[in-house]
C-alpha positions, 0 to 999 in steps of 0.5 A: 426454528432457528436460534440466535445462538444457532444463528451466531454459530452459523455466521462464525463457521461461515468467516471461519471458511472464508478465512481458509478460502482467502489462505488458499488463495494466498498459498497459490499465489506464493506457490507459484511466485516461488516455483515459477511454473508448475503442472496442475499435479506438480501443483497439488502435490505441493498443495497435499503436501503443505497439508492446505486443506487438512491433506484433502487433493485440489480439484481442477475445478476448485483451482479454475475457482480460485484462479478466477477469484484471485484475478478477480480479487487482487489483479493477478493472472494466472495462466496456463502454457499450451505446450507444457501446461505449466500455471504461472503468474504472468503479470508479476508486476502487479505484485510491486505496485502501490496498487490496493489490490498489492496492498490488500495481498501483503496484508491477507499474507501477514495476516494469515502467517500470523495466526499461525504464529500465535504460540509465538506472539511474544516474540513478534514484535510490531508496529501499531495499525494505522490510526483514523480507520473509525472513518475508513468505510463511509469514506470508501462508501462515499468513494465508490457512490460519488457522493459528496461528505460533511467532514468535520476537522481540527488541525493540531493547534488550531481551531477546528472546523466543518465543511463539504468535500468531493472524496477522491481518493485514499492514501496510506502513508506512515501508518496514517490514512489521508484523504485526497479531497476537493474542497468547496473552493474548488481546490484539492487537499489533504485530510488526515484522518486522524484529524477528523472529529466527525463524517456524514454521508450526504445524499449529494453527488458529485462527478469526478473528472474522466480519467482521474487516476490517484496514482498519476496524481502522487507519482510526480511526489514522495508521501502524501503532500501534494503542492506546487514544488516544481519537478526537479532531477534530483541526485543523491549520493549513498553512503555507508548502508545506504546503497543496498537500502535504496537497492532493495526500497525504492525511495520513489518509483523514478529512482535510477542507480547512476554509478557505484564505487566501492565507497559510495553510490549515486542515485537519481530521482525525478520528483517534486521534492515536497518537505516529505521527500527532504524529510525522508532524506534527513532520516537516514542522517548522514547516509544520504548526500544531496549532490543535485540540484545546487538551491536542494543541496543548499536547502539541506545545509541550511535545514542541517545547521538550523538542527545544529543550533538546537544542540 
């Protein structure tokens, strides 16, 4: 007979092997984005050598597993040239999207280098986790079944309210989880989920529109408002740090480097710039300089010396 407390044993060896199985696959991935390509035996030499699987070689059969889980798990193809059988990931590109699949990899990588960090924790300094996560699996589950939610929600300094939404699609935008819905209005909407006072699964279906992308749906933007600001050829000009920031984080995946001197560099971007966008501009203060179009340019000026007056 089986005791609860076998029983607990049981389930903690089992997520115990399963957080292995989820490094390795880790330790694949980043192996080869750092190799580039490599044989099966150069492959496990490395895999014996990092001592991965406490020193124990990897089966050809074990690998062809975890290949298959990887595509399966985070949409990367790991792929074997005829002529040199050498592995290699042959869609890197999906690694610099802001697909869930990137999302879910970079979090899995932290993680696992941070319980190997634990006799260094205090001296790892770090952000707190996104707030709203209490709502995050019926949302999900509610996302995945097409299924309609009884949402309650109170807007900071207002009064709060009740009402049914068609859930479509999720975004993580500064260590906050919003919600893009449909309303009973028929009109899409933003919902932090922090804001939310309560959630209910109801057994009422909805049918989201053949073709609906949540990514095409935020690429025309920067973060998570979504109104009607018109699409507008922006240029910006970086100063002092700016530059190599902008080089190495995109502010938005239309950003375009047009010129660069050794005292500044101009940028361009083809978005609708929402209060998100300006706001993100604001914050690195003056080492952003909006040049085009002129009414932004002039928006920012006025934004600017509204700020003054409060000094």
């Amino acid at each position: 007979m089986v005791t609860p407390v076998f029983s607990k044993i049981i389930s903690i060896f089992a997520i115990m092997k399963q957080a292995q199985i989820f490094q390795q696959y880790i330790w694949i991935i980043n192996t080869l984005r750092a190799y580039r390509k490599l044989t099966f035996e150069e492959l496990n030499q490395k895999w014996i050598d990092d001592r991965v699987a406490d020193g124990n070689p990897l089966y050809r059969s074990s690998f062809n597993r975890h290949r298959d889980a990887i595509q399966d798990m985070f949409g990367i193809i790991i792929d074997c040239e005829q002529r040199t059988y050498k592995y290699h990931i042959s869609n890197k590109e999906v690694l610099c999207d802001d697909s869930i699949e990137s999302w879910l990899f970079s979090t899995l990588t932290v993680n696992g280098m941070l319980s190997e960090s634990a006799a260094v924790k205090e001296r790892l300094v770090l952000e707190n986790a996104p707030v709203g996560e209490q709502y995050l699996s019926i949302i999900i589950r509610a996302i995945r079944t097409n299924h309609r939610l009884h949402m309650g929600y109170k807007k900071f300094e207002a009064e709060g309210y009740e009402k049914m939404v068609c859930p479509y699609a999720l975004k993580l935008f500064r260590q906050r989880w919003y919600l893009l819905a449909l309303n009973n209005e028929d009109q899409m909407r933003i919902y932090a989920l922090d804001r939310m006072t309560k959630m209910e699964l109801t057994d009422e279906t909805f049918e989201i529109p053949v073709g609906f992308s949540a990514q095409a749906y935020f690429s025309d933007y920067f973060g998570v408002l979504t109104d009607n600001t018109p699409m507008a050829h922006v240029v910006v000009r970086a100063h002092l740090w700016m530059p190599n920031y902008l080089r190495t984080l995109p502010l938005h995946h239309s950003q375009r480097e047009l010129e660069s001197t050794p005292d500044y560099t101009d940028f361009s971007y083809d978005i609708r710039p929402t209060s998100d966008f300006l706001g993100e501009l604001l914050r690195h203060s003056n080492g952003i300089e909006v040049l085009q179009p002129q009414e932004l340019r002039e928006k920012m000026r006025q934004i600017l010396a509204e700020t003054l007056k409060r000094y």
